[in-house]
Structure formats: C-alpha cells, structure tokens
N, C-alpha and C positions, 0 to 999 in steps of 0.2 A: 453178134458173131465176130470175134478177131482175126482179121486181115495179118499177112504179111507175107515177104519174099524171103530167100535167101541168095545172095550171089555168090555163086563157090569162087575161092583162090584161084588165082591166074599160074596153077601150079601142076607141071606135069606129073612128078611122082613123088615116091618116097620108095627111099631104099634102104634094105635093112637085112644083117646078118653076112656082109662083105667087109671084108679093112679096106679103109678108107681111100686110101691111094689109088686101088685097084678099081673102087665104085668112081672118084673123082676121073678116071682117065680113060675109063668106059662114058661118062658122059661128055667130058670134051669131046668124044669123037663122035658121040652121039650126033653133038651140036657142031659139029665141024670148027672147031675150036683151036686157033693156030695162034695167040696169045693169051695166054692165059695170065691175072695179076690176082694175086693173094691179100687176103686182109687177114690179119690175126693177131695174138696178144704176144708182147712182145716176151714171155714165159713159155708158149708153149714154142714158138720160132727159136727162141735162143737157150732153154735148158731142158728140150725134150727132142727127142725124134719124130715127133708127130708130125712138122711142116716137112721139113727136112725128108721125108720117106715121099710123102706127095709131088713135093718138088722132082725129086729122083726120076718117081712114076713121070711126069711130066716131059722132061728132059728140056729139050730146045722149045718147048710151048710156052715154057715159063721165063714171062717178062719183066715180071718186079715181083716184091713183097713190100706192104707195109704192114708195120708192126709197134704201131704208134697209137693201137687205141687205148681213150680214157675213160673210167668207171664214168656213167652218165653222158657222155658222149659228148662234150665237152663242144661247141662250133668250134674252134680253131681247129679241134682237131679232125675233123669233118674235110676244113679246106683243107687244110696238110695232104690227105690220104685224097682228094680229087687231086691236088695240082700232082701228087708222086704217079697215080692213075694216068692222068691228061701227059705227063710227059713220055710213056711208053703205048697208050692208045690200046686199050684191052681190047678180045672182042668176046671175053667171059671172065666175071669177077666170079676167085672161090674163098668161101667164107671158111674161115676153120676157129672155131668158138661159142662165146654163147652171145647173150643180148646184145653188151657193149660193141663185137666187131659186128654183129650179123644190123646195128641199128645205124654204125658207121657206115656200112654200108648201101644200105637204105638210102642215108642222104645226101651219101656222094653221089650216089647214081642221079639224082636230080640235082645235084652241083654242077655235076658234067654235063647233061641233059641242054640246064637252063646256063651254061656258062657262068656259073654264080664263082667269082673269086675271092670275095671279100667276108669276112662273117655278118655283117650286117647286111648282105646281100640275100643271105638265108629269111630275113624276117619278113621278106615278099612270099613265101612256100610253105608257112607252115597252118594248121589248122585253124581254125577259130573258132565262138560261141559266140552268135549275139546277145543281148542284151535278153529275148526272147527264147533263148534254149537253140534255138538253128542252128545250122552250124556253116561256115563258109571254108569250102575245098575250093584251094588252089589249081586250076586248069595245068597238072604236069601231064607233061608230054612223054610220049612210050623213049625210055633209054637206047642208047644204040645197042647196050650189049644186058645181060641179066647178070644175078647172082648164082648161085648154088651154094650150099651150106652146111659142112660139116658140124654135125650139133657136138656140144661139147658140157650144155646145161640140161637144165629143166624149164627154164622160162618161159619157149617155144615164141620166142622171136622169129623164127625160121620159118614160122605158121599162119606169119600174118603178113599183111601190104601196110602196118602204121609201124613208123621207126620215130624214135626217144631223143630230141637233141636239145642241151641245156644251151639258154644264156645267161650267162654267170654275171654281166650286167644287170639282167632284171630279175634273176634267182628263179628261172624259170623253167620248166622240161618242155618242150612245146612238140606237140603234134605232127609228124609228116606222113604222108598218105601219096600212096601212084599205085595206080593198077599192076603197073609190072617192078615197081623198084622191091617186091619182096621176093623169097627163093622159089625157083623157076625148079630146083629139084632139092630136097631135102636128102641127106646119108644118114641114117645112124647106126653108129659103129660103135659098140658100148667098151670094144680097145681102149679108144683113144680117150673115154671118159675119165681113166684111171689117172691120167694126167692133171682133174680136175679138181683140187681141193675142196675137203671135207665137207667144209661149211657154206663154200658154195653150190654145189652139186645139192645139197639139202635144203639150203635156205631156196634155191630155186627150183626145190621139189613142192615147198609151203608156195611157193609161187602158184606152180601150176594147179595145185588145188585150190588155191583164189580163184586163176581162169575157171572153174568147174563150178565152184560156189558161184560164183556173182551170175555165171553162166546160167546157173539154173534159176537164180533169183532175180532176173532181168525182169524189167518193169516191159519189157517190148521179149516176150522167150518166142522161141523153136524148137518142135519136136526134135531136127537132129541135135540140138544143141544140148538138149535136155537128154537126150541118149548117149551123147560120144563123151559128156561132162559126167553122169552116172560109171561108163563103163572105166573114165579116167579116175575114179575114186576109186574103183575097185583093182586098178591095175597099180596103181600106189601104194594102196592098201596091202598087197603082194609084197611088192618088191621091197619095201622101204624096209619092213620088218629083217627081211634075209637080209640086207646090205648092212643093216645094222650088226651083226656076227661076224660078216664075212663079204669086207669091200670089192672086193675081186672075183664075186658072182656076176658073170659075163650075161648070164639068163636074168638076172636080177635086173642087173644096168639096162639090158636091154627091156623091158617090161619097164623101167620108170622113165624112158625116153618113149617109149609108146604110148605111156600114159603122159607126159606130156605131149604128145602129138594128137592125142583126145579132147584134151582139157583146151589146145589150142585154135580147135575148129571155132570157138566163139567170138575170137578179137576182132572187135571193128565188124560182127555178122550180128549181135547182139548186145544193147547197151549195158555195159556192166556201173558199178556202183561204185559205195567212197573210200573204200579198202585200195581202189587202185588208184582213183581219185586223189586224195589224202597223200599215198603212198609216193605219185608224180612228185608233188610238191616238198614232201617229208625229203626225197632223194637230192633234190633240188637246193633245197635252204641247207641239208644239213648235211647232205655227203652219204649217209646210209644206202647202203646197196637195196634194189628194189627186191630181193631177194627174203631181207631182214624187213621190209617196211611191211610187207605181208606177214611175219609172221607175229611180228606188234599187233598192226592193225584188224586184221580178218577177223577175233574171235571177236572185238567191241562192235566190231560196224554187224556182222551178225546178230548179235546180239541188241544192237539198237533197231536193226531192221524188222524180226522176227515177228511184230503185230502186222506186219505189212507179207509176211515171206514165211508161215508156219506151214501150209503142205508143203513147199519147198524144201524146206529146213527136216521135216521128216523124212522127206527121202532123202536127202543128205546124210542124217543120221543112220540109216538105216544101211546105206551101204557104205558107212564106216564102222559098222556093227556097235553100232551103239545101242545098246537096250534098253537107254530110258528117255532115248526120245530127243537126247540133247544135243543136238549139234555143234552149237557153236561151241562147248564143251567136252567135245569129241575129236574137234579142230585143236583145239587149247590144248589138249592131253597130248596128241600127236606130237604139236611144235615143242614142248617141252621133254618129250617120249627121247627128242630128236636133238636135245640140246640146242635148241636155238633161244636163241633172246623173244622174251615175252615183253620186257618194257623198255619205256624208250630210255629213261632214266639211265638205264645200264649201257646207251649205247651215245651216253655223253648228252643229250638232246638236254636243252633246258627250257625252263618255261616259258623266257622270255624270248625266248623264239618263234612260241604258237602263232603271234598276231600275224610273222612275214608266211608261215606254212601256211595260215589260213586264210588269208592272204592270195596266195596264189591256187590253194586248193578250190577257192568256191568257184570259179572262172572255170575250172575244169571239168571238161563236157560228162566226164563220170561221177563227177562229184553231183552233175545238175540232175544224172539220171539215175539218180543214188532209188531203191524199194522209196522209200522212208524219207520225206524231204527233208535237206537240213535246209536249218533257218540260219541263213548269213550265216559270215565270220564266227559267231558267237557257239553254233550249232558244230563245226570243228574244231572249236576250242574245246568245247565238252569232249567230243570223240578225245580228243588229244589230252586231256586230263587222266581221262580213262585209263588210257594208253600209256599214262606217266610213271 
C-alpha cells in the first residue's frame, strides 16, 4: 500500500476577478500594512500603468520600488533588491510579475532574514542532493514581513515556497525553500496580464502544463495533485484556444491563470521529473527563458518516460482530447498550435554546450526523481540530442 502526506502552502488566499490596486490595498489593510516595498520588472514600472495605479492605491504606505530584476534571477541581483529593501524596512513585500520578480523575491526575504550581504553568502541557503538522492534544506527562519503577488505569467511561481537563483560562476540555478518566503496572498487580475508579452504569457502557459504533466507522472503522485493537474489541462485547454483569436479575452486570461494556479498545487508537494530538471540547467548554461525550455524539453522527456508513465500519459491524453491515445504528441501539437520553439537548435543552443547543461542537470533533485532513470551525463545528453 503507498504511503504519503501532503503539506499545503503557508498561503491564505487567492483572489480573483478584482484590479489589482484595489485587491493589493484591501490586503495591506488586511495585514495592517504601513510600509509597503515593491518588486517588479523594470517594463511593467516604467512603460505601463500597472505599478504606477497600485502605487496610487497605496499612497503614503508606499516605501520603495525595485525594478532591477534579471531573467533567471541572477544573485547580484537578489543582493541589490535586499540591500534597496533593508534600507526602507518593509513590513509587506508586493510582487507585481511573473517568476523572475515573484523568485527575487523569495530570496531576498531570506537575504534579509539571514542578513546575507554578499552573493557568496547566498551559497550557505540554497537546496542540495546528496550523493544518495536526499536532499539537505537549509534551517531558514520565518521573515519579518511576507510577500503578496500580483500574477502577471503562467509559471505559478506565486504557488510555491521554492524560488530559482543562478550562480553565473558555477552556471548553476540553485534551489531556495522557506516555509514563509512564498506569496502569503495571490491576485489575479487577467487586466494587467495584457501588459505581458505574447510569447511570454504562452511560453509560460507550456510551463504550467509541465507542472500538470510531471505532476501527474511523479514517481512519489497525490490524489489532489492528480485532480487540480487534470482540471489545469482542461482549464488551458479552454482558454488557450480563445486567446489565440482574441488576446483581450478577460474570461480567457482569467481561466489560464487559474489554470495555472491548478497546475501549481504540485511544486515542491510532488517530486517532478527531467523536463524541469533539464530545463534548470538548459536556463542556466544558456540563457533560455524556463518558459521556452518546457516547450523544447516536455514532449522528449514524455516521451522517454512513457514505458514507466503510460496510464498517466492516457489520462493526459485524454483531457487534452486527444483520440489516439498520444500524449506527448498532444503536448508537441499544442506548443507548435501556439508558435513556440520545439528545438533548441533554433534557440541558438549548441552542441557543444550539452556536457556543462548536463552537467549541471544530473545534480538536479528532479532530474534524480525523473519516472524513468537517467543514466549519468550521457543519459541528458540523449534527451538533449533529441531536443536539438
């Protein structure tokens, strides 16, 4: 008989069918909120209205903005956005974006936390794998203050407690985890998505249908995991089609951000596999947004999996409507349905880059809890041929 737990998010809600200003200034007062500091991208702060209206909402609670984050979350810029933080003393961070600010944010809260000033000071905090598969979490301490998080993607960064931060020293995406450094309230407000370009709104729509996939093909699965990753197929499955005619279906937008708030009950609640695995590393060595490394990687690692992961892979199929049973070919039609890149090839990646992505992929606690083991280095080199 198979054992297991779930521990739900250290997360009081989710809000949805409000603009954003109005939900953000309802919950500062929620949380008795009398500093409030901004994280966000330096696009939507400086050529859109979207911070700018919040701020408004805010008035005199509003202490700072930073607007300094980097694709893959770069540690410098981690410190940056703590010491801009540390010098006005929040006592609520709001997130307005997608993975990149909502993962800055993650690890400044344990910068601030653990007084980390330096970027090598970070490499005392972040996750590990031993040699044996285990895994060693760093003892972080509860923050003085939370996030909240205006969604602005598909990724559902905003859904989990593990935040993405690279060292570009050892070409690496490394792991951080705290009970409370994820969002304390999620908004989504399918407004402000319009602000969010094409190809990333989409490429992080193939995202959160990886959370859904790997979710259900976990080598360690949960009923809810296996329910809310089903119903987040079919809520994509919806919406994706309409936005495709008509980008400024507010009903649309809104159904593919609840479907990625589906797809994202499983991160870090269920071991997923080498699609995200892979994908860490691929973002890491070569710059690719993890948006596009899902939409490369998902249909091969599927497909490599599938002698390990076939009733899974049918119900997959099945509520992608696919009729002949094929999943990962169901996934494949979709990301191309949707104009995204299928090979890496086209996204500049060369060969002779496999060895450092692989490299740093087999070390990666999803790569080790992949359906289907790979065997060493040589085992993501294939995936990554595949993939070429």
């Amino acid at each position: 008989m198979q054992s297991g737990s779930h521990e739900f998010l250290a997360q009081d809600r989710v809000i949805w069918g409000k603009p954003a200003a109005q939900a953000v200034v309802e919950e500062a007062d929620r949380r008795k909120a009398a500093r409030v500091f901004i994280v966000t991208s330096r696009t939507l702060n400086r050529t859109t209205e979207a911070v700018a209206a919040i701020v408004r909402a805010l008035g005199t609670r509003h202490v700072g903005t930073f607007d300094e984050c980097v694709e893959h979350t770069p540690r410098a810029s981690v410190i940056a956005a703590a010491e801009t933080a540390r010098a006005v003393n929040p006592d609520l961070v709001v997130t307005v974006g997608g993975g990149t600010a909502i993962d800055t944010s993650k690890v400044m809260l344990i910068a601030l936390t653990h007084n980390v000033r330096t970027v090598e000071g970070l490499s005392d905090w972040h996750m590990r794998v031993n040699p044996d598969g285990t895994r060693v979490l760093p003892p972080v301490q509860t923050p003085a203050c939370r996030q909240i998080v205006v969604s602005t993607t598909l990724g559902a960064a905003e859904f989990s407690d593990l935040g993405g931060c690279t060292d570009p020293v050892r070409k690496t995406k490394d792991a951080y985890t705290g009970k409370f450094i994820g969002a304390a309230s999620v908004i989504l407000d399918p407004a402000i998505t319009v602000h969010t370009p094409d190809w990333l709104w989409l490429s992080t729509a193939v995202r959160g249908i990886d959370h859904a996939v790997e979710g259900l093909c976990s080598v360690a699965p949960s009923p809810l995991i296996d329910a809310t990753s089903l119903q987040a197929l079919h809520l994509f499955g919806q919406g994706l089609p309409v936005l495709q005619k008509q980008r400024d279906d507010m009903q649309a937008r809104l159904m593919c951000l609840q479907a990625a708030w589906m797809a994202g009950f499983g991160i870090m609640r269920v071991p997923y596999g080498a699609s995200h695995g892979i994908g860490h590393s691929l973002g890491a060595v070569t710059g690719i947004s993890h948006g596009y490394t899902s939409c490369i990687m998902l249909p091969h690692v599927m497909r490599f999996n599938l002698e390990r992961t076939q009733a899974q892979q049918a119900r997959i199929a099945q509520a992608m409507g696919a009729t002949d049973g094929d999943a990962a070919g169901a996934v494949a039609r979709l990301i191309a349905s949707l104009g995204m890149p299928t090979r890496l090839r086209d996204q500049g990646v060369k060969p002779e880059q496999f060895e450092a992505i692989a490299a740093g992929a087999i070390h990666n606690m999803w790569v080790r809890s992949n359906p289907r083991p790979i065997e060493g280095k040589a085992g993501v080199v294939k995936l990554l041929e595949a993939a070429y």
